[in-house]
C-alpha positions, 0 to 999 in steps of 0.5 A: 887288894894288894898292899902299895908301898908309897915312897914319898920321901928319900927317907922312905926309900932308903929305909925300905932299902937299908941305906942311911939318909945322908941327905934329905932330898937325894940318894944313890942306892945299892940295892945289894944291901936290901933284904931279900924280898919278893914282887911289890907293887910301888908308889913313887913320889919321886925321880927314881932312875935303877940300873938292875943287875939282876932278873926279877920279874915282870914289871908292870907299868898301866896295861903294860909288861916289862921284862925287867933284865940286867942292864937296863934303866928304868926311869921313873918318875913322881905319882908312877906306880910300879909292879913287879909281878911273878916273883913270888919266891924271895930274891936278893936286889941287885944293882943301884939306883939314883933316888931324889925329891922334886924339890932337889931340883927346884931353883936349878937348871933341871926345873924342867926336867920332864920337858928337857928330859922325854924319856921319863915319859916313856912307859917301862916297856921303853925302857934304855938297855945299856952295852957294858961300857954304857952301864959304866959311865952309869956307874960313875956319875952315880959314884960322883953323886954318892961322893957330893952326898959323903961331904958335909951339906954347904951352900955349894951342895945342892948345885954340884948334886943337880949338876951331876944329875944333869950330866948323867941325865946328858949321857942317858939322852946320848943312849936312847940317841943310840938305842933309837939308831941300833933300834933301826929295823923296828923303828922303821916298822912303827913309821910305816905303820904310823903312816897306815894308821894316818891313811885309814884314819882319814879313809874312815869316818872316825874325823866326823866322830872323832874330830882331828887324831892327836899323835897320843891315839897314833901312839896307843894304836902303835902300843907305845907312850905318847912320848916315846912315839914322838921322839921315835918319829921325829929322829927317824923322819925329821918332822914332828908326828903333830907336823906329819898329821897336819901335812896329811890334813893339807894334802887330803884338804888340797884335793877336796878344795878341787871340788865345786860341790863342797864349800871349804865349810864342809870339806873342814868338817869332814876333816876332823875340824869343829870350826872351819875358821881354824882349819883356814888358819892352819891351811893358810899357815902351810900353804901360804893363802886360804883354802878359798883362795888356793880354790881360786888360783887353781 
């Protein structure tokens, strides 16, 4: 078995890179001044987001490849193992990297930051690739973080750290913004898809087996995290992919409802419902009256 470096603290990945802890719970990297290395595979404990400037190897995150290329941001967040793979020949790391502890930003208004923040969800696979300009603005959010940490550590330390880290965090959520525009033939590819997944799911017998798809099966089908997927269908069509789904449930529910010889229990089991109370609750929500009642009225 290979052996996994585990980063638990700043310390930790600061020594592992030669830099100098000038704080104790956040660092900003140049990984130009690590030694030369070869691919390891990593334990994070940590937030770590690196900008690369150089091409090392495949990354490998779960059952997932990355070709890890200059210009691209990789979001990592804590109890992430990282791999990188095929790089068995010594090379020099290049680029920088923000490193904190999730204990930064207890207290602050990034307390929440996996909910605020999607993309440190997404797998590497769906990692942000940055124009020139982009990697910049990178570049110097970064610069004023590494400025904070030159300071002497006061009260006012903390807040100005995670407020810089919040507005990169900003920028890099106008970037996916981006990326998901310019990503706009593939984007439309995985909704079509997503909608023939939806289709075939309710076609087959997999509702009675499985019960009610969850948007994380839609993802997975589509070889994208659950995180990613979402935000993807949300920006491409403007509904949620869980609304998408329980749209679907409602219109294939409509049409089984004009059937007199399924009682409404039936037609919500056949759906994918464990109890049928909870699929009137859900058909009265949409729809505005009961499945027995919209039998009724029409």
């Amino acid at each position: 078995m290979s052996q996994v470096y585990r980063f638990d603290t700043v310390s930790d990945y600061n020594d592992f890179n030669n830099h100098d802890t000038l704080h104790p719970l956040v660092s900003v990297i140049d990984f130009s001044k690590s030694e030369k290395r070869t691919g390891k595979k990593m334990y994070f404990g940590l937030y770590c987001i690196i900008l690369k400037d150089v091409q090392c190897g495949n990354l490998k995150y779960g059952r997932h490849y990355y070709d890890y290329q200059e210009g691209t941001l990789v979001f990592i967040s804590p109890g992430q193992v990282i791999d990188v793979e095929h790089k068995t020949e010594p090379y020099q790391p290049m680029g920088h990297g923000l490193v904190f502890h999730p204990d930064l930003i207890h207290g602050t208004s990034l307390i929440n930051i996996q909910t605020k923040y999607n993309f440190f969800g997404y797998d590497t696979n769906e990692a942000l690739h940055l124009s020139e300009r982009e990697q910049q603005i990178v570049l110097d959010c970064f610069s004023k973080v590494k400025s904070e940490l030159s300071q002497s550590i006061d009260k006012h330390s903390k807040k100005l750290i995670a407020s810089n880290i919040e507005l990169f965090l900003n920028y890099c959520e106008r970037f996916y913004d981006r990326q998901f525009i310019t990503r706009e033939n593939v984007n439309n590819g995985v909704v079509a898809k997503f909608e023939e997944l939806l289709n075939n799911y309710f076609l087959s017998d997999k509702p009675q087996k499985d019960g009610l798809p969850t948007v994380g099966y839609f993802a997975e089908e589509c070889h994208l995290s659950a995180n990613y997927f979402g935000d993807l269908i949300k920006k491409e069509t403007g509904k949620a992919a869980q609304e998408h789904i329980q749209l679907k449930v409602i219109d294939i529910a409509k049409e089984r409802i004009f059937d007199p010889e399924k009682s409404i229990s039936q037609i919500a089991y056949e759906l994918g419902f464990s109890y049928p109370q909870h699929f009137s609750r859900m058909f009265k929500d949409r729809v505005g009256s009961s499945p027995s009642e919209y039998r009724q009225e029409n």
